[in-house]
N, C-alpha and C positions, 0 to 999 in steps of 0.2 A: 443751396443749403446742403448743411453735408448728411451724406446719408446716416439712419441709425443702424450701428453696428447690427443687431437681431435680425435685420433685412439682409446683409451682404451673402452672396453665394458662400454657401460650403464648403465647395468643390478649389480645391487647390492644385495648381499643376505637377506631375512626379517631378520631383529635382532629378532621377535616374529611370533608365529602365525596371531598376530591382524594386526603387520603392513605390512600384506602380501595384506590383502583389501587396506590397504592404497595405498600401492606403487599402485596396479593394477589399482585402480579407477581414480587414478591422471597421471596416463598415465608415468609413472617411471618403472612399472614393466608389459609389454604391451604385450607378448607372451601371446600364449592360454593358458588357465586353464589347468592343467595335472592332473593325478593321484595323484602326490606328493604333489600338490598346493591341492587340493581337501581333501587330509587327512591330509595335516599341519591344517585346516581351523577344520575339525571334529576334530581332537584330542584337539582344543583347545577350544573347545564345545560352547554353543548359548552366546552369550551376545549383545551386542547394534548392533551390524554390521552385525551378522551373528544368521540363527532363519532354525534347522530344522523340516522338516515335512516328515512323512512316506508317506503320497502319498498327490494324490489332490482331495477331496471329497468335503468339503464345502467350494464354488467359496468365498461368501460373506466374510472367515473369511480371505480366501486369499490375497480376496480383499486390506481389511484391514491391512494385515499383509505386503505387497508390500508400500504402501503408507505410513506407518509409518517407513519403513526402507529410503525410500526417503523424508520423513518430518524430517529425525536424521542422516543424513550427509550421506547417501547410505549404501546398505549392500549385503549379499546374503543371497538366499531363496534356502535351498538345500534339492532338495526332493530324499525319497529313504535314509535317514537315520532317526532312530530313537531317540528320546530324551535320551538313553543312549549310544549315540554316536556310532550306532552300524549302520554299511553299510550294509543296507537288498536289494536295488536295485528298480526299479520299473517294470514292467509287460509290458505296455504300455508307454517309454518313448516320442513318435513321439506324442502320445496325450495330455499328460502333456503340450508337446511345444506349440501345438496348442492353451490351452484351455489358459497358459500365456500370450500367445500374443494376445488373445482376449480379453482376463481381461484387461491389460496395454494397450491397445488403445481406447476399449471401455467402461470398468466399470471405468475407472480413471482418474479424473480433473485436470488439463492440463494432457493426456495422456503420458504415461511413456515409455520413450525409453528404453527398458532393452536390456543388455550383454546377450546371452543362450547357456551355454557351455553343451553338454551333455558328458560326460567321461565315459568310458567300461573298466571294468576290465577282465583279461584273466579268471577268471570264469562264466566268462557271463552276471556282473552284470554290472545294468546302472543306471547312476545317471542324473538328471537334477539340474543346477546352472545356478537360474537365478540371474543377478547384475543390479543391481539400482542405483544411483547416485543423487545427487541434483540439477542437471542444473534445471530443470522446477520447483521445490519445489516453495509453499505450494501445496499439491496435496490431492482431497479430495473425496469421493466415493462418486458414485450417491445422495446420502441422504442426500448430502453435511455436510459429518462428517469428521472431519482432525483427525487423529491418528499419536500418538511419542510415541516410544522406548524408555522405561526408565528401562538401564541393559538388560537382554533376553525377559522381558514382553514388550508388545503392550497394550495401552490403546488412551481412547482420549481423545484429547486437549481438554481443559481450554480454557476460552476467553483469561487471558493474552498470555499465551502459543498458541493460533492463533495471536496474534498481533506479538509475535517474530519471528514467521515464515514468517510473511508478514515483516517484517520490515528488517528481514535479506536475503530477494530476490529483485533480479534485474527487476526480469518478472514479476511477480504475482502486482494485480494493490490494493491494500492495501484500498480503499475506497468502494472493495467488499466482503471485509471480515464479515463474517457475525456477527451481535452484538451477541451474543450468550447470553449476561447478560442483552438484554433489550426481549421487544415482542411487538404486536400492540399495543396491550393495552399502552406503553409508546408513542404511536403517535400522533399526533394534528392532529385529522380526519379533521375538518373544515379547517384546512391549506390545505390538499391532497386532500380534493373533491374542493374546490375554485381553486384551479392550475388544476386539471382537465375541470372542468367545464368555464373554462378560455383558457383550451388549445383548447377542441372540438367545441366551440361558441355554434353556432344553432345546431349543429349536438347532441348535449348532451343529455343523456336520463336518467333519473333520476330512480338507479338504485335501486331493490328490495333489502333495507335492508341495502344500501351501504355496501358494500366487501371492506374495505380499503384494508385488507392483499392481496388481488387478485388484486386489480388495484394497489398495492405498488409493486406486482410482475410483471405484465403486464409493469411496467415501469424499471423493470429489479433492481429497490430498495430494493427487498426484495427478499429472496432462500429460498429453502426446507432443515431446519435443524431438523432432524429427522422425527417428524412426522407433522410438523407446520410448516408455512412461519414464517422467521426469516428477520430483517427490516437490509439490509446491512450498513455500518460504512456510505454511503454516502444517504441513504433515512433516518438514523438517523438524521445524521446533518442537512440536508434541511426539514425533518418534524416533526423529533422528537419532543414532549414537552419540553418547554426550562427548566422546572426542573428536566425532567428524562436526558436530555444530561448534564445539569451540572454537574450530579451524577457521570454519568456513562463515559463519554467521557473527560478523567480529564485534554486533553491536549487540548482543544476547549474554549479556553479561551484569550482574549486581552487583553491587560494592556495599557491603555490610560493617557499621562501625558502630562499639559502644564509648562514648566518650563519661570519664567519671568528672560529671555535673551537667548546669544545664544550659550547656554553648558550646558551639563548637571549638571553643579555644580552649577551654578544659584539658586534661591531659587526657590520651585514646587511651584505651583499656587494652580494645585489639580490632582489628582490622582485617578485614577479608576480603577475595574477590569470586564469585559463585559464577562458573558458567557449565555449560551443556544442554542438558534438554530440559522440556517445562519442568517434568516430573525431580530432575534433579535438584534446578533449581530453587525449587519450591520447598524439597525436601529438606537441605540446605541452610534453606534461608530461616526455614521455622525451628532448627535447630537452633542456630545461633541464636535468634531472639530469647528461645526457653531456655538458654544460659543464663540471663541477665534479668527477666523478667517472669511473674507466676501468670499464666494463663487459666481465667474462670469462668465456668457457663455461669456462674452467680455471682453475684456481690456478696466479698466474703464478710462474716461478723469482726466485729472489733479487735475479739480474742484471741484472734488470727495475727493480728499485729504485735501482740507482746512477744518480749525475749530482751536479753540484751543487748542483741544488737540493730542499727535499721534495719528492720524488713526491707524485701526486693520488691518494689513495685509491680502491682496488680494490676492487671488490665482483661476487658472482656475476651475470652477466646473468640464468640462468633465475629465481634469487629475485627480484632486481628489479622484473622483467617482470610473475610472477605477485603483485607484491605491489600493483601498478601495476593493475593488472587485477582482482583482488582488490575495489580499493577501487572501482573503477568500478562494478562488478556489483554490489554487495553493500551500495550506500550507501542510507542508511533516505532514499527521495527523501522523508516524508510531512515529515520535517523539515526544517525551511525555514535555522533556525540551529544550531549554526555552521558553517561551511563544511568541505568535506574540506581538508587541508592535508599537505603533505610540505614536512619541514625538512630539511636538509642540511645537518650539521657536520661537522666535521672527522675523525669519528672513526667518524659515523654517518648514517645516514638515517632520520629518524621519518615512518610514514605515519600519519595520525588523523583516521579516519572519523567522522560521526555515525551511532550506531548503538544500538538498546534491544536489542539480543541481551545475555538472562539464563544464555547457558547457561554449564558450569563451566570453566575455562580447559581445562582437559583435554582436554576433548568437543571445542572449536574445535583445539588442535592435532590431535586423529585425525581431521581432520574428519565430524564426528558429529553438526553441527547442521545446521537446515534451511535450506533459500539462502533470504534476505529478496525475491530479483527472478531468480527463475527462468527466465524467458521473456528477460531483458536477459542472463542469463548466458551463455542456449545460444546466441543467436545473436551474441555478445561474441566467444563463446573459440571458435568456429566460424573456421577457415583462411579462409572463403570471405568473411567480412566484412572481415579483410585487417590485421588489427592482427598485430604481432610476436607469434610465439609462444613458449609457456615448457610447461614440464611444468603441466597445470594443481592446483592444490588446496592447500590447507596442508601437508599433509604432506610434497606435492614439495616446497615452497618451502623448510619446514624440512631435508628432506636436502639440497639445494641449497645451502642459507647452509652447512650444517654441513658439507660436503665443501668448501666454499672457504674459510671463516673461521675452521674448525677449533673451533665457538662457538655454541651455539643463538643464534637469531636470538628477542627480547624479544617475550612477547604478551600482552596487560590488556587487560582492561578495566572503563572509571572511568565511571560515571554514566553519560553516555547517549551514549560516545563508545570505539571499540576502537581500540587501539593497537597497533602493529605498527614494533620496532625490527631492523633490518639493521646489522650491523655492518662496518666498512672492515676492511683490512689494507693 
């Protein structure tokens, strides 16, 4: 009788040396490490996944060399062989174990949960295999320096190459990546000591020399990239000079259109594109809109509407505001296309972020999901960074629209982009 499928082994044999790390890291190939798994892995010698070392003398390069096997999809670190493949064993394997689990919890950012297989051959020799994985990636060593495996070498990341690693995790919060291609010197000091000196009131002490890089760090804006404070992706965009973020930050940019009627095949009226810092583009953006549209803390009377020509379309300021705000704070920076955009028709205003938020339309109007740039929010909708304020959150924004428009205000979202409609009266 033939067997039922539900009964057969799990366990499939590696087609190659390489897809031996595969199966095992992906939980398909989940027994312990052996002798045989151990020397499939050396005979098929160092490359992207797999990196040996004859023992463990310098933590720093260790360091290094664990973090860029978990910035490059995981690997193993096998100590007690040498670069020609040859199993010489280690002396002290019980101290090896130690000094790895002190490396991966405490030299490494988000610390690293490693696999540590030790395996004894019957001549006595012993190996250490430690395995890595990418659950917590980007991961970066004290000096907040991010290193990838590119072939059997370890070197380090490039600024675009830190935005893919932030772009392609779940966990790591992508607006604390560090700008690695800007420095203070691209910062609007007079913006960061005014928002300082705006936060502390009377308390404020006018400091020797002004330290922006040290008050950019005290505010958690800026890390230690090598040997300098480096201004992270979100003290870029809140104080960066708006001609060094235009440069350098190429996906911080709004595209502003009025089209006369209500579609976008309508003939444009005019067309803009807003980039630099929050503060500018905020500034900016709420210009252009009060061209084309009257902005009201109340729902105006009737009498408001006579003359002889159409009135300009009314709309709540506080929704406005926080939908203006909304998009600033909450834009997926790790994607570069397509740009934020607000349209303006006749009837309405479209805001359309890029954005991979899964959660269920519901969830975003109670607001109930988690903010994508936490740190850009608080000090965004903070009084003392100096932008107009509005009741903040969706759900204000929703009573808001709906006490002026008499109308929920439209929310989707399509693919990798949320939407958010306001309606005129």
């Amino acid at each position: 009788m033939t067997r039922s499928r539900k009964f057969r082994s799990a366990r499939r044999t590696p087609e190659s040396e390489r897809s031996l790390f595969e199966q095992k890291i992906t939980g398909r190939y989940s027994r312990a490490l052996d002798r045989t798994d151990l020397l499939n892995l050396v005979r098929g010698g160092e490359d992207t996944h797999v990196e040996f070392k004859i023992r463990l003398v310098n933590t720093e390069k260790v360091t290094a060399e664990i973090v860029a096997l978990a910035n490059t999809g995981g690997g193993a670190l096998i100590f007690g062989v040498n670069d020609q493949r040859r199993v010489e064993g280690l002396d002290d394997p019980e101290q090896v174990e130690e000094q790895l689990i002190d490396i991966c919890r405490n030299q490494i950012r988000p610390p690293v949960l490693p696999r540590i297989d030790k395996v004894s051959f019957d001549n006595g020799t012993r190996i250490i295999v430690l395995q890595v994985d990418d659950r917590r990636a980007p991961h970066f060593t004290p000096d907040h320096r991010y290193f990838i495996r590119i072939g059997s070498t370890k070197r380090e990341a490039d600024g675009s190459e830190i935005a893919a690693l932030f772009a392609r995790s779940r966990n790591a919060s992508f607006e604390d990546m560090p700008l690695v291609t800007s420095d203070i010197a691209d910062l609007d000091e007079a913006l960061v000591w005014s928002y300082v000196r705006d936060l502390e009131g009377e308390i404020f002490h006018e400091p020797t020399g002004f330290p922006t890089a040290n008050v950019l760090g005290d505010l958690l804006l800026a890390v230690d990239y090598g040997l300098s404070l480096t201004p992270t992706l979100a003290g870029f965009l809140l104080f960066g000079r708006s001609d060094a973020v235009e440069t350098i930050v190429a996906q911080n940019r709004l595209t502003l259109a009025r089209f006369s009627g209500r579609d976008a095949n309508a003939p444009t009226v005019e067309r803009i594109e807003v980039r630099g810092n929050l503060t500018r583009v905020f500034d900016r953006a709420i210009s252009f809109i009060r061209r084309y549209v009257d902005l009201w803390d109340a729902r105006p009377s009737r009498s408001s509407h006579a003359g002889p020509v159409p009135a300009r379309a009314n709309y709540s300021r506080q929704a406005v505001i926080e939908a203006l705000t909304n998009m600033l704070a909450h834009r997926d920076y790790a994607m570069v296309e397509p740009s934020s955009r607000i349209l303006v028709f006749d009837d309405r205003i479209e805001f359309i972020n890029p954005s991979r938020e899964s959660a269920a339309k519901k969830s975003i109007e109670m607001g109930a999901i988690s903010r994508p740039n936490p740190r850009i929010h608080h000090l965004l909708t903070r009084p003392e960074y100096g932008l107009e304020s509005a009741p903040r959150g969706i759900p204000a924004l929703r009573r808001a629209h709906f006490n002026f428009a008499r109308r929920e205000p439209r929310i989707s979202t399509l693919g990798d982009e949320f939407r958010l409609d306001l309606y005129g009266i």
